[in-house]
C-alpha positions in Angstrom: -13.6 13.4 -29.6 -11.6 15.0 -32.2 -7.9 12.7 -32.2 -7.1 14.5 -35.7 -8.0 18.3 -36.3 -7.1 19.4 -39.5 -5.5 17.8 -42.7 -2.9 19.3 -45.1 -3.5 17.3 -48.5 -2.4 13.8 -47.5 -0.5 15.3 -44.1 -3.1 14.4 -40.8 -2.6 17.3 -38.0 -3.4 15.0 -34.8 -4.4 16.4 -31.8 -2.6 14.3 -29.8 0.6 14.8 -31.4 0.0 18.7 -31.7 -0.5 18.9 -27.9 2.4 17.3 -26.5 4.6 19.2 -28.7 2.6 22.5 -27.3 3.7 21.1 -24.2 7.0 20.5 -24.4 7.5 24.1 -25.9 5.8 25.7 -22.9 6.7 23.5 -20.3 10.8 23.7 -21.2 10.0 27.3 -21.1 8.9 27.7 -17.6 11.6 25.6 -16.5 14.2 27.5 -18.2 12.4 30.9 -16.6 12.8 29.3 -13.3 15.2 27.4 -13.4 18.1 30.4 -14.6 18.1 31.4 -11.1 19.3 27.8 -9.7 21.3 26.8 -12.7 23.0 27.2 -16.2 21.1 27.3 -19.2 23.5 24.0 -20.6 22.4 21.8 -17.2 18.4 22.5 -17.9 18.0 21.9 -21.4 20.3 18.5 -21.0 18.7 17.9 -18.0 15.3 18.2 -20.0 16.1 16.4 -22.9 17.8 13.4 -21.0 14.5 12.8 -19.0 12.1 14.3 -21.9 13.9 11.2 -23.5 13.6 8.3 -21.2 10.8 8.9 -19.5 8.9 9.1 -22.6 10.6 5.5 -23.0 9.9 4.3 -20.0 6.1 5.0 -20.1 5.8 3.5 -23.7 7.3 0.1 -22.6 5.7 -0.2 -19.7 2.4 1.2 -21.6 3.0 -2.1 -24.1 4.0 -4.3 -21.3 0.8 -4.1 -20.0 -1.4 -4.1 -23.3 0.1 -6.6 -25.6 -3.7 -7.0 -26.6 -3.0 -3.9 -28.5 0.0 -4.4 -30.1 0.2 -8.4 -30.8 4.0 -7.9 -30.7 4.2 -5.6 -33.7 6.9 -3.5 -33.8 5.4 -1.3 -36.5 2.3 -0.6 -33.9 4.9 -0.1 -30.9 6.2 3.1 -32.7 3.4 4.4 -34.5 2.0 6.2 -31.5 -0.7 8.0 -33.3 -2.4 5.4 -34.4 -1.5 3.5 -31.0 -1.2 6.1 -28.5 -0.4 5.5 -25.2 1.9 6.0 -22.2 2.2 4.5 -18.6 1.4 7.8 -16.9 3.5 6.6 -13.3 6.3 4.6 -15.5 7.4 7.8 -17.4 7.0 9.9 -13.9 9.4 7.6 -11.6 11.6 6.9 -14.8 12.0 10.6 -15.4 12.1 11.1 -11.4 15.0 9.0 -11.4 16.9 10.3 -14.8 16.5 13.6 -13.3 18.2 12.4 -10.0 21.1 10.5 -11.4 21.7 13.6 -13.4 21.8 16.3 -10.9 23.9 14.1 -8.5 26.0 13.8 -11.5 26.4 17.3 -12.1 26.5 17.8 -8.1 23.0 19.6 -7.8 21.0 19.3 -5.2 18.0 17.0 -6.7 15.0 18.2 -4.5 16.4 22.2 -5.6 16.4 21.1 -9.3 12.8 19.2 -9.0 11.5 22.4 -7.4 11.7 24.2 -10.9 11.1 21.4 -12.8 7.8 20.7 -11.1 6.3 24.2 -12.5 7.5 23.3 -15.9 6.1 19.9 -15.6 2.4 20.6 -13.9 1.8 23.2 -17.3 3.0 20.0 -19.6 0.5 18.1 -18.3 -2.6 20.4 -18.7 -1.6 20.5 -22.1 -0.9 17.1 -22.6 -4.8 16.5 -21.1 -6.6 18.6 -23.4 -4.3 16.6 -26.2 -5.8 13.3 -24.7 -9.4 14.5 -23.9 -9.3 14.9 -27.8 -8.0 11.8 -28.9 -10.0 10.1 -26.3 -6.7 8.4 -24.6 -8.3 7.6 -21.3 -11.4 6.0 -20.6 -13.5 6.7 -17.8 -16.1 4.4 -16.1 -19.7 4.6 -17.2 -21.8 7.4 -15.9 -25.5 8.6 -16.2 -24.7 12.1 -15.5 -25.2 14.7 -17.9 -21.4 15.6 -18.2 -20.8 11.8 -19.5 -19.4 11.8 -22.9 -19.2 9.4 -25.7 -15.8 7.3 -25.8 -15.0 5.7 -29.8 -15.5 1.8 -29.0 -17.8 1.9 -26.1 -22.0 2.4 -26.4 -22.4 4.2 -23.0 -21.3 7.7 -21.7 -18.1 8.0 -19.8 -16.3 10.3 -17.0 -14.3 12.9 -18.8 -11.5 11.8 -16.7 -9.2 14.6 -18.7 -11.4 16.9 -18.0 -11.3 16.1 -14.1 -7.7 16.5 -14.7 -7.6 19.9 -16.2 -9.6 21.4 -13.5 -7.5 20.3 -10.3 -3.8 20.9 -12.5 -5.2 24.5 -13.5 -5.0 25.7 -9.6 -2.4 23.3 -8.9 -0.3 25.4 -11.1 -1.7 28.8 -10.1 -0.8 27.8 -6.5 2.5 26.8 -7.5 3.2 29.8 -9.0 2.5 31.6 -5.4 4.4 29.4 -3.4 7.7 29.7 -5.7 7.5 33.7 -5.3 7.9 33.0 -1.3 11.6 33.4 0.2 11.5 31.1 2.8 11.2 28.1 1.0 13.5 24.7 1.8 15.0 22.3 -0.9 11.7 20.0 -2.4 8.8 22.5 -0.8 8.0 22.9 -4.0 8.3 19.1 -5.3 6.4 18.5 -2.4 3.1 20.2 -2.6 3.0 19.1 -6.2 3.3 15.2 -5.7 1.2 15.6 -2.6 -1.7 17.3 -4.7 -0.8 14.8 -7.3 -1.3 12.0 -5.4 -4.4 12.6 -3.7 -5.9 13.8 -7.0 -5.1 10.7 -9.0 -6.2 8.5 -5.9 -9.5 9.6 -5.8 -9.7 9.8 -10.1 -8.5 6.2 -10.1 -12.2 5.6 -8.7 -13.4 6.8 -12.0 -11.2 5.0 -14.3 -11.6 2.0 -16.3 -9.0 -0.3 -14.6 -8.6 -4.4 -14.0 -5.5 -4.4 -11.8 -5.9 -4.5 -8.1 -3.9 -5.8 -5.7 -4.8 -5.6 -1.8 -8.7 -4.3 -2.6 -7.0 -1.0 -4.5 -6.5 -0.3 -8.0 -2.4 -0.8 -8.3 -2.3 2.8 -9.5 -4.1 4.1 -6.0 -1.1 1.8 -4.6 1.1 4.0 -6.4 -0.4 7.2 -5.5 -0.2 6.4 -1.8 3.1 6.2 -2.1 4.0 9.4 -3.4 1.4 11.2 -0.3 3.6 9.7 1.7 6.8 10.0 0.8 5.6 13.7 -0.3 3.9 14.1 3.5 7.5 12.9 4.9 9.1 15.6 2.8 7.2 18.4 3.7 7.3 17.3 7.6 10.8 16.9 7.6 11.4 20.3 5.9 9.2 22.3 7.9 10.3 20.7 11.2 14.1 21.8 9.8 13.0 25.4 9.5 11.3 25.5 12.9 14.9 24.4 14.1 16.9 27.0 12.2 14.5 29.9 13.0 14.7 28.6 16.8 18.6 28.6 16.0 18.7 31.8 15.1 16.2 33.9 16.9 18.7 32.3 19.9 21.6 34.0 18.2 20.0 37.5 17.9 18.9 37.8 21.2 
């Protein structure tokens, strides 16, 4: 692990740190690249800044909700996150999910068209946010015996790379996001769809792997979670496709 790469005199370069700002560069500009085409440049970078902004809120509270271990109600630890990093993962998704709702309703876009371009942004944001974390050694794995396992700082046994693990099912994820948006025929939250479907599935089966003491019904809460978003993301894609089916029926009708 490598949480801080260089120093500048007294000035700590953190890897961490250095990463999520690499991906909030790269990831605001893929939305703006795809995004140009559904809306104006004003409505995506407020959009992004508004839900950079809470959801990054809403991932640290719920992140010291759940670890007051950590923090021992210090206020000083709460905002010093590179010392005391650490983010609820599904807290800052459905809190940005939800920012990014209000917003577009408020603006009267079409939610499920504006998550479509967000969602490319977002998956390249999250590789680089996992090779920030696979540095600072964020997220700890369960122990392993195989040769992959890697040392974690505070535990004497090797551990699933679970960043890693990340890396490599986002990587295709993204490349076969990046096909799908190029198709014509798309409907409103194909797009969003795929993505939280992959997601889901992906982080149920990671869950296995990661060190974790909250279950509830003889799952981790987390696999809960993710079983939500395959279905709701399942509904969305059957719904849509069944909808195109429809209109192409419609209108094969009318060209006859």
């Amino acid at each position: 692990m490598l949480p801080i790469l260089f120093s500048l005199g007294s000035i700590n370069i953190y890897s961490f740190g250095l990463f999520l700002f690499l991906a909030f560069i790269f990831g605001t500009f893929v939305v703006w690249k795809y995004g140009r085409k559904e809306a104006s440049d004003e409505f995506i970078f407020d959009l992004i800044f508004y839900t950079l902004i809470l959801s990054m809120l809403g991932g640290r509270i719920a992140f010291i909700i759940s670890h007051p271990e950590i923090f021992t109600y210090n206020i000083l630890k709460m905002l010093h996150l590179m010392n005391f990093p650490g983010f609820s993962y599904y807290a800052a998704l459905i809190t940005g999910m939800i920012t990014l709702s209000i917003f577009s309703i408020y603006k009267k876009m079409p939610p499920l068209k504006v998550l479509d371009f967000i969602v490319l942004g977002l998956t390249l944001a999250l590789i680089l946010g996992q090779f920030g974390c696979f540095l600072n050694g964020c997220v700890v794995g369960v122990k392993t015996n195989l040769f992959w396992g890697l040392p974690v700082v505070g535990f004497t046994d090797k551990r699933h790379p679970l960043p890693l693990y990340e890396i490599l099912i986002l990587i295709p994820s993204y490349l076969l996001l990046l096909k799908i948006s190029a198709r014509q025929n798309k409907f409103p939250g194909f797009l969003s769809g795929i993505f939280f479907l992959i997601l889901g599935i992906s982080q149920f089966v990671l869950e296995f792997f990661r060190e974790s003491s909250v279950y509830l019904f003889q799952l981790k809460f987390n696999q809960i979670l993710n079983l939500i978003f395959i279905l709701g993301s399942s509904i969305l894609l059957l719904r849509g496709l069944a909808g195109n089916k429809i209109k192409s029926k419609i209108k094969n009708l009318f060209n006859k």
